[in-house]
C-alpha positions in Angstrom: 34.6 -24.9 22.3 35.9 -28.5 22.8 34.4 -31.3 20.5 31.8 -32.9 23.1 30.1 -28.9 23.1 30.3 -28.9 19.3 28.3 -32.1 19.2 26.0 -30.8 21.6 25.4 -28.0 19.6 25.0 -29.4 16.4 22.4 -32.0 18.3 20.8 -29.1 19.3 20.6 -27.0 16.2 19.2 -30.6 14.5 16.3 -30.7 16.9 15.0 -27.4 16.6 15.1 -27.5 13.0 13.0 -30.5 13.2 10.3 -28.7 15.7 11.2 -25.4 12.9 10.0 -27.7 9.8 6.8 -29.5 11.9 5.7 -26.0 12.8 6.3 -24.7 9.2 4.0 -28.1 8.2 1.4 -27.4 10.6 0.6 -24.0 10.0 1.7 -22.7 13.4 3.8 -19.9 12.3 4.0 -18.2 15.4 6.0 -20.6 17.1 8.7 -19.5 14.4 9.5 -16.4 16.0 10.5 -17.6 19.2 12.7 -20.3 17.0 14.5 -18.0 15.5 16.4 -16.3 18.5 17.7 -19.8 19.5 18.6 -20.8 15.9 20.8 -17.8 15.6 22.7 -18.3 18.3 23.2 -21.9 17.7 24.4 -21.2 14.3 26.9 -18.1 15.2 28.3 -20.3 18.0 28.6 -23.2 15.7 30.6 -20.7 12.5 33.0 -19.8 15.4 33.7 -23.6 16.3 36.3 -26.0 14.5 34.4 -28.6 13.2 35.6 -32.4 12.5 31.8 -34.0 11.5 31.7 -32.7 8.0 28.3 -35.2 7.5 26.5 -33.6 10.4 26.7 -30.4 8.9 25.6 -31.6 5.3 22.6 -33.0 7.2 22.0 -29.8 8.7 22.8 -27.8 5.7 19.7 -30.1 3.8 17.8 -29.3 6.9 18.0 -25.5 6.8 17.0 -26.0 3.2 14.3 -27.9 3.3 13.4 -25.5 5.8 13.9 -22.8 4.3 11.6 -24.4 0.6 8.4 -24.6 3.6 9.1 -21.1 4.5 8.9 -19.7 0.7 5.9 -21.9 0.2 4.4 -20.5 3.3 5.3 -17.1 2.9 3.7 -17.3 -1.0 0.5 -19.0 0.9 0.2 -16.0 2.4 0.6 -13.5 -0.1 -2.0 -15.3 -2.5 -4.5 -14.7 0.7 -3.7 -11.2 0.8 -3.6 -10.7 -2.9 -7.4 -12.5 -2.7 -8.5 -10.4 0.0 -7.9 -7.1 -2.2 -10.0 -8.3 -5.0 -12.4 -9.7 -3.1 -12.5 -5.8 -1.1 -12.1 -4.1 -4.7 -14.6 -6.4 -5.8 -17.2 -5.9 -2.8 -17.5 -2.2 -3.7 -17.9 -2.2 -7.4 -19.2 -4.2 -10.1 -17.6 -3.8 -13.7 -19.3 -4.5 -16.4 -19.7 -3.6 -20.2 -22.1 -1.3 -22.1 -23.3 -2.0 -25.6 -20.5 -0.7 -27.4 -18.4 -2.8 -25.5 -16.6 0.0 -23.3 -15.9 -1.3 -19.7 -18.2 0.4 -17.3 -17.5 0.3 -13.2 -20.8 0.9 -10.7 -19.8 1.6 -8.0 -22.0 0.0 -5.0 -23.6 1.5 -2.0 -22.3 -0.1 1.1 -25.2 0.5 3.0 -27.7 -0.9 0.5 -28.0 -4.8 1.1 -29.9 -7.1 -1.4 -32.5 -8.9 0.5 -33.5 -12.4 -0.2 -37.3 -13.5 0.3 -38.1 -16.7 -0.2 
């Protein structure tokens, strides 16, 4: 790959990292899958190429960093959700409490009863 292809490809790899961290920032997390594909490639072709611009590649290199500090975040987002959504499940079909001795008790709830409200 000659140096004007190089370039191109490091312009290219700096853009879609900036669409990859706007995505990460907007919540759109789907877009990231088709982001990947391209980012792979872009990054194997660029491994196998001699490279002169050691300063676009630190710039990069911080990109796919920061990048990578909104993926964590996002991907410890989600497991707090789905660590909530158990307990709130476990939750919905018991109710612990304690008796008079001070022994932890669990009721366990009919789903098919509902409490009524009446004004």
């Amino acid at each position: 790959m000659n140096s004007e292809e190089t370039t191109q490809k490091l312009a290219a790899l700096d853009s879609l990292l900036d669409a990859e961290r706007t995505a990460l920032l907007n919540g759109e997390l789907e877009k990231l899958a088709s982001m990947l594909e391209d980012k792979e490639n872009l990054i194997l072709t660029l491994n196998s190429a001699e490279h002169r611009d050691l300063e676009a590649l630190q710039r990069l290199d911080a990109k796919v960093k920061r990048n990578q500090l909104l993926l964590d975040g996002a991907l410890e987002g989600i497991r707090s959700v789905a660590r909530r959504m158990a307990a709130l499940r476990r939750i919905k079909g018991s109710l612990e409490t304690y008796d008079s001795t001070g022994k932890k008790r669990n009721v366990e709830m009919d789903a098919a009863r509902a409490v009524e409200k009446r004004a």
